[in-house]
C-alpha positions in Angstrom: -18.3 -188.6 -41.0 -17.5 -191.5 -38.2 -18.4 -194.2 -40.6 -16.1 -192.8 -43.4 -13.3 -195.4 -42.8 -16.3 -198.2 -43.1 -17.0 -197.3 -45.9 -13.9 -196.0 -48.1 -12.4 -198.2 -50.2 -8.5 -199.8 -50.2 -7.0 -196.3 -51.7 -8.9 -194.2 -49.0 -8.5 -196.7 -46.2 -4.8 -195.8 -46.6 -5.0 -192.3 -47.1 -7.0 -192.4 -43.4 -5.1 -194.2 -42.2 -1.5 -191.9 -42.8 -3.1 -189.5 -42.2 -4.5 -191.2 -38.6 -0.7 -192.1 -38.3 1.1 -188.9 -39.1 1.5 -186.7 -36.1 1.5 -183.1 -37.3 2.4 -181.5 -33.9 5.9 -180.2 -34.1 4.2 -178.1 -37.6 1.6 -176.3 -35.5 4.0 -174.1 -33.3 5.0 -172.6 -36.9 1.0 -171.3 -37.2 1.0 -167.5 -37.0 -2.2 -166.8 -38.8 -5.4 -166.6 -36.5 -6.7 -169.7 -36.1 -10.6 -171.1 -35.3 -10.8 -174.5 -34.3 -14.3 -175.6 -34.2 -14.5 -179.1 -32.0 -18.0 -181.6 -31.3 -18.5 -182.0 -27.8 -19.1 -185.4 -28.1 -16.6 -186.3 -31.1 -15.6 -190.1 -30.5 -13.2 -190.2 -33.4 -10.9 -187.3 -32.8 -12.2 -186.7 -29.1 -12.0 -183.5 -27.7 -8.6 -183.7 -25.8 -6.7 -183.3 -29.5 -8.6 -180.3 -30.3 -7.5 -178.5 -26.9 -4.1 -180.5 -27.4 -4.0 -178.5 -30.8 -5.5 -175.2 -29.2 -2.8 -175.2 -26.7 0.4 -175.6 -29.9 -1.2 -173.1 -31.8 -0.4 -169.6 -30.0 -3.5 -167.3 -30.4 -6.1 -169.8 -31.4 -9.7 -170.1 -30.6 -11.0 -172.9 -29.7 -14.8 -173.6 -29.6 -16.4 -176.7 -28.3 -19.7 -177.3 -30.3 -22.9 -179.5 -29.1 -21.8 -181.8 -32.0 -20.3 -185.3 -32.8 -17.7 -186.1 -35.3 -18.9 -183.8 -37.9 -20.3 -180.4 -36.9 -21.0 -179.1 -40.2 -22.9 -181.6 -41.6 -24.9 -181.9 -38.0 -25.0 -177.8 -37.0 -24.2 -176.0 -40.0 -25.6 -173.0 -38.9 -24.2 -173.2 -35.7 -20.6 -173.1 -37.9 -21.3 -170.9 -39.4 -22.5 -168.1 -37.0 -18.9 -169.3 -35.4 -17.3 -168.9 -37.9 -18.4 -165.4 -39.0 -18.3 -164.1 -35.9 -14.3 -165.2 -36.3 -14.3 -163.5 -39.0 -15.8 -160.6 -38.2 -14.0 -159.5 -35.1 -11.0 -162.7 -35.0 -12.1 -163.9 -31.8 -15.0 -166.1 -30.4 
């Protein structure tokens, strides 16, 4: 939700904004479990250079790039979730 920020108030502006702040790379290399990463295309507030940065930390991971924005399962749900069964299904996209 790209207008999130806009909107929150004080408390949640600063929750965002740690969490915008906090870099949680060096924790991703620990991630053993199988891992879907599900990334808009066209995201302008996490663009799509962190989710292959992310990809790349996490050994094993899928990563698939969706025709979406900011917020793929509010935009493409079905899309999602067809990704994210198919994950399921055979670990793997």
């Amino acid at each position: 939700r790209e207008r999130d920020y806009l909107l929150a108030n004080t408390a949640q502006r600063e929750t965002i904004h740690k969490a915008l702040t906090t870099s949680l790379r060096p924790f991703l290399q620990r991630i053993k479990t199988p891992t879907l990463i599900l990334w808009g295309k066209d995201d302008q507030v996490t663009p799509l250079k962190l989710g292959k940065i992310i990809h790349q930390d996490i050994t094993g991971s899928s990563l698939v790039v969706l025709p979406a924005r900011h917020s793929p399962p509010y935009t493409h749900p079905q899309l999602v979730f067809e990704e994210i069964h198919a994950f399921i299904q055979g670990e793997k996209t």
